[in-house]
N, C-alpha and C positions, 0 to 999 in steps of 0.2 A: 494601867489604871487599876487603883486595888481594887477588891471586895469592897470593901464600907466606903470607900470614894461611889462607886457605883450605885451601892444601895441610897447613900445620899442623894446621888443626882437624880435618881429615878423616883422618890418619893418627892423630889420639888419639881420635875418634871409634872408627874401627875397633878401637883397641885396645881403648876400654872396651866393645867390644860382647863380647869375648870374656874379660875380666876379670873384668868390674863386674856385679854386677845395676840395675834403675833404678834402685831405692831408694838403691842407696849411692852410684851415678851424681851424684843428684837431691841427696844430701848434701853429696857434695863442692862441687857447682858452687854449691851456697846459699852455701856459705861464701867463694869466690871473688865470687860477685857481692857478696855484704856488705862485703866489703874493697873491692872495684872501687866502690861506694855512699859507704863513707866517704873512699874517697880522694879520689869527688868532692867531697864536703863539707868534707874538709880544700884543696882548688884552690878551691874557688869561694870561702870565708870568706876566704882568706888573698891572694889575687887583688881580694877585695874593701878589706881590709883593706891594702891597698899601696895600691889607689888613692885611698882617702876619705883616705891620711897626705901621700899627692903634693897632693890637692885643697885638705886642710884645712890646708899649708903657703902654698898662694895665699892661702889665707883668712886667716891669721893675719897675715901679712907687709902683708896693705890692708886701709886702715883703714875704705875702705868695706865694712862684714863685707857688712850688710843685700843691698845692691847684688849680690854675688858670689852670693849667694844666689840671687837673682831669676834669674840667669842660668846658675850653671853646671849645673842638673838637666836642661836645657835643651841647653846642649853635650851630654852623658852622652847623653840618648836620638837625639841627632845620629849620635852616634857611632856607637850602636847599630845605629839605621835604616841607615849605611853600611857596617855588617859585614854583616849582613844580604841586602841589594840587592848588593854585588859582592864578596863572602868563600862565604856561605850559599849565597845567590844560591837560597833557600829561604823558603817562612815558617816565623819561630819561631811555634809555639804557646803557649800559655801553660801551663807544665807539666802541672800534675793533672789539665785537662780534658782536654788532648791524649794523655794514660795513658788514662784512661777512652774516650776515641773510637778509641782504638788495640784497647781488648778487645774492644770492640763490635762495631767495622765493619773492623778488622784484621786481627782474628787473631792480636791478640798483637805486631805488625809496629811497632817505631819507624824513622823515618825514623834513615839515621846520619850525618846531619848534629847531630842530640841531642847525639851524644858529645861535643861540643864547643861548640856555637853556643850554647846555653844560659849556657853559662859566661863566653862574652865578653861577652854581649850584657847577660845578670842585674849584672857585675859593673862595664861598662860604665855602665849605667843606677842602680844603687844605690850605686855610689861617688861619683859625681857628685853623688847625693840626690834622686835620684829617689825619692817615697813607696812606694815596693813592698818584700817581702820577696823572702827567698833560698829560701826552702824547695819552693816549687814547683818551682825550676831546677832546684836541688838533685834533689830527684827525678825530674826528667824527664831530668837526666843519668846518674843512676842505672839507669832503666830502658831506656835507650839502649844501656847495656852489658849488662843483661840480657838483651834483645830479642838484641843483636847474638850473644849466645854461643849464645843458644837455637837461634838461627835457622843457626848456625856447625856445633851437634850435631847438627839435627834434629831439637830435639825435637815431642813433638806439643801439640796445643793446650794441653791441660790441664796441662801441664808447663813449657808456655813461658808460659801466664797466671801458674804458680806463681812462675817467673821474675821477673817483673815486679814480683809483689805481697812477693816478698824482697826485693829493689832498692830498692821502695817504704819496707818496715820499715827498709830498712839504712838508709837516707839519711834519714828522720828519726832514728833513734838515733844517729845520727854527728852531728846538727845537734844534738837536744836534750841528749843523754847518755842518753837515757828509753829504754831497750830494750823494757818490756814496755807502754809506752805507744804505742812505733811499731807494735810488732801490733798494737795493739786500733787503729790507724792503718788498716793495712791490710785490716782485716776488715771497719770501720765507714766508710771513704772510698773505699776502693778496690773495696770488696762482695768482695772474694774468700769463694767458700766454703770457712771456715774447719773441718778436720776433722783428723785422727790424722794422715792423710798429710802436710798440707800443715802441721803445727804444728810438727815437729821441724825442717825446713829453715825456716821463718820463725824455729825461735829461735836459729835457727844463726846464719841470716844478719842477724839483728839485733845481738847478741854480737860476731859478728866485726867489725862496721861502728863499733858501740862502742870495742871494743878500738883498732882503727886510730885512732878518733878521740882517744883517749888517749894513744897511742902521737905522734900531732903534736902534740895541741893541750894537751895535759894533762889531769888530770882537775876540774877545774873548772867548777862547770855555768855554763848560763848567764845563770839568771838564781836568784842566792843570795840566801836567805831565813830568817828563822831566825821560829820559832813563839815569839813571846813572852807574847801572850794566844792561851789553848787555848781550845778554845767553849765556849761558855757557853749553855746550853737557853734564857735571857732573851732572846740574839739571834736565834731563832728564826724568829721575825714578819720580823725586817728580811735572814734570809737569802733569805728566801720573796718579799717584796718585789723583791730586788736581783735574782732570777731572774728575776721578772716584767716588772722592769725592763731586763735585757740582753736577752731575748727581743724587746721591741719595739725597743731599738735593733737587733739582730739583722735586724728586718724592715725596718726601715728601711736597714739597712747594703745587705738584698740588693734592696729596692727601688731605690738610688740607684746602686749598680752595674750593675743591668741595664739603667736608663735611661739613663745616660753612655754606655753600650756601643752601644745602639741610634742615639744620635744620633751619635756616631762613623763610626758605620756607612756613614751617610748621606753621611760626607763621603770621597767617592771620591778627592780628591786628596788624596797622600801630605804633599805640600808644606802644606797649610792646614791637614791635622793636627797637623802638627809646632806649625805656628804656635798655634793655636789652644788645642792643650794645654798648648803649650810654656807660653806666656803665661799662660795662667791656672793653672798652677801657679806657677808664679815670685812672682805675684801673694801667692799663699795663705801656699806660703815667707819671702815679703818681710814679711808682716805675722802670720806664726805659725812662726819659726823651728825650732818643736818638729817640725812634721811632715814637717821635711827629714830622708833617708832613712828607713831601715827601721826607726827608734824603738827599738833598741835600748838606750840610754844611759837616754833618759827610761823606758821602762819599769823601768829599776831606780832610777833615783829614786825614781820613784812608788812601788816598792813598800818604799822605805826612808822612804816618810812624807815626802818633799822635793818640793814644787812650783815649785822655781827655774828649772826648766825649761822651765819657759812661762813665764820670764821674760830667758832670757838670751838677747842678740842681738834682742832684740826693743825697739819701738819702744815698747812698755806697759812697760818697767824700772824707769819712774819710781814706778807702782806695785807695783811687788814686796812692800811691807811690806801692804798691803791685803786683807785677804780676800772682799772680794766681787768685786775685781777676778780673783783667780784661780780663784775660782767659776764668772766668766762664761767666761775661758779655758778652763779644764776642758771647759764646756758645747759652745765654739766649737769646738776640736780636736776632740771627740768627732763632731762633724755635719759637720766639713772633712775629716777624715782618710780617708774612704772617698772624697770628690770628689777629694782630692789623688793618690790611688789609681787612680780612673778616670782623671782628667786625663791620668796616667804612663802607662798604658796606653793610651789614645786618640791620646797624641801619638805612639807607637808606641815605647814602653820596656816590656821585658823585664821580670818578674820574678813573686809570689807574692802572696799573697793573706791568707797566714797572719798573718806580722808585722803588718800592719793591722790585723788582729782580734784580736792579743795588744791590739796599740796601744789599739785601743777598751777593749778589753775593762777593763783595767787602771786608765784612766781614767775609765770607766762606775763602777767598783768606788769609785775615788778621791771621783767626785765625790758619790757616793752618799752614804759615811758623812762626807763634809763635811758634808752638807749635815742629814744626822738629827744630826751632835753641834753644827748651829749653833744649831737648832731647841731644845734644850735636853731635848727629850726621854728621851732615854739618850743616855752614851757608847758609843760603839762602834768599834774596833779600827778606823784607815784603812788600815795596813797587810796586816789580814788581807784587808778584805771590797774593796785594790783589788788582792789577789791572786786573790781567789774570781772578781771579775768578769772576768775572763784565761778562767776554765773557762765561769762564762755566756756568753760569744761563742764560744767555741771549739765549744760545743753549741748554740748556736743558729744563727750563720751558716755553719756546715759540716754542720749535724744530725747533728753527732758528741757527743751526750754522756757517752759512755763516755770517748772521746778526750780530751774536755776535764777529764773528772776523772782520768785517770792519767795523763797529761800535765804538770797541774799542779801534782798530788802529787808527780810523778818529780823535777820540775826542780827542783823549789822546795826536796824534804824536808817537805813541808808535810804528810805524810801525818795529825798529828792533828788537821788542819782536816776528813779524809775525808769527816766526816759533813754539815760546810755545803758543802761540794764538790757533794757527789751533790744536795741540796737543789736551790741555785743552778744549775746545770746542766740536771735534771730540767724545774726550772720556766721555763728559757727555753727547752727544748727544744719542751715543750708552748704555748706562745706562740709562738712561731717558726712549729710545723705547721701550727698553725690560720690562717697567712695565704700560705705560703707550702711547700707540699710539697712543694719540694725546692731544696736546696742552691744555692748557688753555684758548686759546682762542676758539677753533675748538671741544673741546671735545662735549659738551652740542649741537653744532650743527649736532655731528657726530649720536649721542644717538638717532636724531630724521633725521637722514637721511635727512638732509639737507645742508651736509658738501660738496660743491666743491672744487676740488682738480685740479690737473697740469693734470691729466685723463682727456682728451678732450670728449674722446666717454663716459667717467661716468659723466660730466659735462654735456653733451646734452640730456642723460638720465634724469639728475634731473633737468633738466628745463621742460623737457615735460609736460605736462599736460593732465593725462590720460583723465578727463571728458569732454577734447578737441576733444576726438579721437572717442569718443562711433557713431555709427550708428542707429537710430533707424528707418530708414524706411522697416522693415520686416513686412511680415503679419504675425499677432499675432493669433494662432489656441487656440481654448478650448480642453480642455482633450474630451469632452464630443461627439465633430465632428463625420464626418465621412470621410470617402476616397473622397466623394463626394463633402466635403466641400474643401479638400486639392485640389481638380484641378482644382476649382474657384480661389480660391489661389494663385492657379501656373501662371494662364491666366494671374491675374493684375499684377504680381511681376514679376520681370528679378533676386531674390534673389530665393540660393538656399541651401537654411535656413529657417526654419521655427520653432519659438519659442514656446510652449506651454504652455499655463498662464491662470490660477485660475480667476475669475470673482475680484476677490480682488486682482489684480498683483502680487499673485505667483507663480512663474515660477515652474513648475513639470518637464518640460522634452525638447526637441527639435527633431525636425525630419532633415534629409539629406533628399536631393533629388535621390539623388543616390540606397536609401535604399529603395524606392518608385517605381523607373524607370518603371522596369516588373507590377507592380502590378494595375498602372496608366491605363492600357492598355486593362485590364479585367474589364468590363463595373459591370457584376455579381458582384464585391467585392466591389462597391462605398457603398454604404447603408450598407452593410453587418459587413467591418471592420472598428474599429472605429480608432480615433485619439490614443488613450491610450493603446489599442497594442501593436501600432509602434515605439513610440513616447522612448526615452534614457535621462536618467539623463548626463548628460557632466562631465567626473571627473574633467576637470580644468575650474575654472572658474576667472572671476575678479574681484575686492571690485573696485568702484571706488576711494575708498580713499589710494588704493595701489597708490605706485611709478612705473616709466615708468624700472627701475631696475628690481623689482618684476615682472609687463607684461611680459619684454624681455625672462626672465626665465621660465617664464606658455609655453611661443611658443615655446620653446628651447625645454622643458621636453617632449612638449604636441604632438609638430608637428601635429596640427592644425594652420589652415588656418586662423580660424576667433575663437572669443573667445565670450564667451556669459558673461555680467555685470549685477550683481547679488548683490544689497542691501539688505541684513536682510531677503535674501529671495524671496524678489521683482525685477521682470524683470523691466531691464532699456535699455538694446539695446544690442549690440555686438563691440567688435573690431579686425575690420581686419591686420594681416600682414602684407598687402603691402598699407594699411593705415599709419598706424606705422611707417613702412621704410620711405615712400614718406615726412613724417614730421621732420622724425629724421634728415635726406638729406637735407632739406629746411635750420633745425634750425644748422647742421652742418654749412653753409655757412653763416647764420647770424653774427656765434658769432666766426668765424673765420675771423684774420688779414691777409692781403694780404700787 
């Protein structure tokens, strides 16, 4: 943030301290960040949308289409990797995880490099065709500018997480058109707790992100639908089905994501990533031209009843007029499209997670009622049930199924499908949980205990900070002492605690006062009995790099008062109980909305 940005914000800061109340503070700025939200979604769609017309003009103009394929998603995350390494000179995160690790272990804090590096790097890497979406940029650019205005006013925590979680709603409404689907967005992926205070700026700032986005792009959604067959109670069985059915592609979606990610991981050079992903998406592309970029195009095929799209560009053309051939395709993208995902991400390209799971989902829907009207059973609607399966991934690879049904009621218009919506979503949500309790996006923060959830009292647990809470003013005794030493001790200290520590700070033991009382008393026993006597190893003790989760639990077991902190060995202080409480209290009311 420069100078004169800062001087700015801090002469309208003071003004609104003597104008504004918060609440109407906290009104206006919902509304600025909602426009700041959609404007990035109107830069990033249209930035993308320049570059896949520059791209798809090399493509059109060589006749080797396939070939251009293989290689240019491959430039795109090139390119990216070098904005990055000497532009950034940062890591990009991957949007919505990086929101979510920011409320956690932040404070709320984006880096502001977001304001920008997202936008090159997503639109870099998804113009080219790389397999990822825009929507995580999209909001991580959002929240970039939320973060940065919060942090501009001062605000405090619970005002600058409301921040965020407005940025959050804006930049999906500006991406889908779905205003009241981007709160149920924000409430159910981003965990904000949702309440009176914080509803009227989320629907500010979704509204305004909207409007902006109309105001560029038109009002056009994006992905138009029209309800031809309404439901019918008969397809009841196969909506139930088709839930149960995206629910395990779901698990598998977030199964083969975590395992690409892990063995990524593994590979420390930048250079053999590149290669490695590079090529085998190119690979995937060269022989399934559908899951080149974000699936935009084909998902509105698909949901206009048209499967030509897994056939154009593609080396299976010859069967185009075949229907078992595009069965097996259907089948193929659906189980490629998360590798081709990981691949773009591993080779080190930018981008979301969403469009994927539209992708599947769509497809899962597609290939579903193929496959029951080949069987001869019933007919059933392709176009509805490979619009429902858009809301069965959306609910199960995100374990958002509220998201996924007004989501795809909002975009579509589909609202009198509502009732297989809620169905299909319900039942892969519940398939989904049972293999996997949490999300794609929350997993990797869960693993490291850093996952906030709609749990108010485990929300102000992992904000704590235990090395906040240590006490270290106790007098510190040598094993070596005497009785004599301990009631000089007592004289200087109002503590009645006494630590036992090694010349080299490690801690052997600790004394109570209590265990001393009587013997304090008898003059005869000062010189006689030593410190190491009397002195008790503590069965519980504390690492300070526990969580305030782990503490609450040592008190609970321990029913002690005060807990002694113990690195590698080494006395570091103690922490009290009604230390503990008295902060837990404080931070309760911080990050609580009134």
């Amino acid at each position: 943030m420069s100078s004169s940005s800062l001087h700015i914000l801090a002469r309208l800061h003071r003004w609104r301290l003597h104008h504004l109340s918060e609440r109407g503070f906290i009104t206006i700025l919902s509304i600025i960040v909602g426009v700041l939200a959609g404007v990035a979604a109107v830069i990033i769609k249209n930035t993308v949308w320049l570059t896949q017309r520059m791209v798809n003009s090399l493509v059109v103009s060589n006749e080797v289409v396939n070939y251009l394929y293989f290689a240019l998603p491959v430039v795109g995350i090139f390119l990216a990797i070098l904005v990055v390494k000497y532009v950034v000179r940062s890591e990009v995160r991957h949007g919505i995880p990086n929101v979510l690790h920011s409320i956690s272990k932040r404070k709320g804090k984006v880096s502001n490099h977001n304001l920008y590096s997202s936008v090159i790097t997503s639109s870099l890497t998804v113009g080219f065709g790389g397999s990822v979406g825009l929507e995580g940029p999209t909001v991580a650019t959002g929240t970039a500018w939320g973060s940065w205005l919060a942090r501009g006013f001062r605000l405090n925590y619970k005002n600058t997480i409301l921040m965020l979680a407005c940025a959050c709603a804006g930049a999906m409404a500006a991406i889908f058109k779905a205003p009241i689907a981007a709160i149920v967005f924000a409430v159910e992926v981003i965990m904000i707790d949702l309440t009176v205070f914080s509803l009227v700026p989320l629907l500010l700032a979704s509204a305004s992100a909207v409007v902006t986005s109309y105001f560029f792009l038109g009002q056009d959604v994006l992905y138009p639908f029209e309800v031809i067959e309404t439901f019918a109670l008969e397809d009841l069985p196969y909506y139930i089905l088709l839930g149960i059915a995206s629910g395990f592609v779901s698990v598998y979606f977030t199964k083969m994501y975590m395992f690409f990610g892990e063995q990524f991981d593994k590979l420390k050079n930048n250079k053999i990533r590149l290669v490695v992903g590079g090529v085998g998406l190119g690979i995937l592309i060269f022989l399934f031209p559908s899951l080149y970029g974000e699936g935009y195009e084909a998902i509105n095929e698909c949901l206009a009843g048209n499967v030509h799209y897994l056939f154009d560009n593609s080396i299976f053309y010859s069967f185009h007029e075949e229907l078992w051939v595009a069965l097996v395709l259907l089948a193929a993208v659906i189980l490629l499209k998360i590798v081709a995902t990981s691949l773009t991400f591993g080779a080190g390209g930018v981008g979301g997670i969403f469009a994927p799971t539209l992708f599947m989902g769509v497809n899962t829907g597609m290939l579903f009622a193929q496959l029951v009207n080949w069987t001869g059973i019933r007919h059933i609607s392709t176009h509805n049930f490979a619009l429902i399966g858009m809301a069965g991934l959306i609910a199960g690879v995100l374990h958002a199924p509220l998201t996924g049904i007004f989501l795809i009621a909002d975009i579509s218009g589909g609202y009198q499908l509502f009732v297989p919506l809620m169905i299909t979503a319900t039942f892969a949500y519940l398939i989904v949980r049972a293999f996997t309790p949490n999300s794609v996006y929350h997993i990797q923060l869960a693993r490291r205990n850093e996952l906030l959830t709609h749990d108010k009292d485990a929300n102000v647990l992992q904000m704590m900070e235990v090395k906040k809470l240590i006490e270290t003013d106790f007098e510190i005794l040598s094993p070596d002492a005497t009785l004599r030493d301990l009631t000089v001790a007592i004289s200087r200290n109002h503590r009645n605690l006494f630590p036992v520590v090694e010349k080299d700070g490690t801690m052997v033991g600790m004394l109570k006062m209590d265990d001393v009382r009587e013997m304090i008393f008898n003059h005869e026993l000062y010189d006689k009995v030593k410190i190491s006597e009397l002195m008790y190893m503590p069965e519980y003790h504390i690492d300070p790099n526990d969580n305030m989760e782990v503490v609450a639990n040592k008190f609970e077991s321990s029913g002690r008062y005060n807990l002694a902190v113990i690195e590698d060995g080494k006395y570091i202080g103690f922490i009290s109980r009604a230390k503990a409480f008295t902060r837990y209290r404080k931070q309760i009311i911080d990050v609580s909305h009134v």
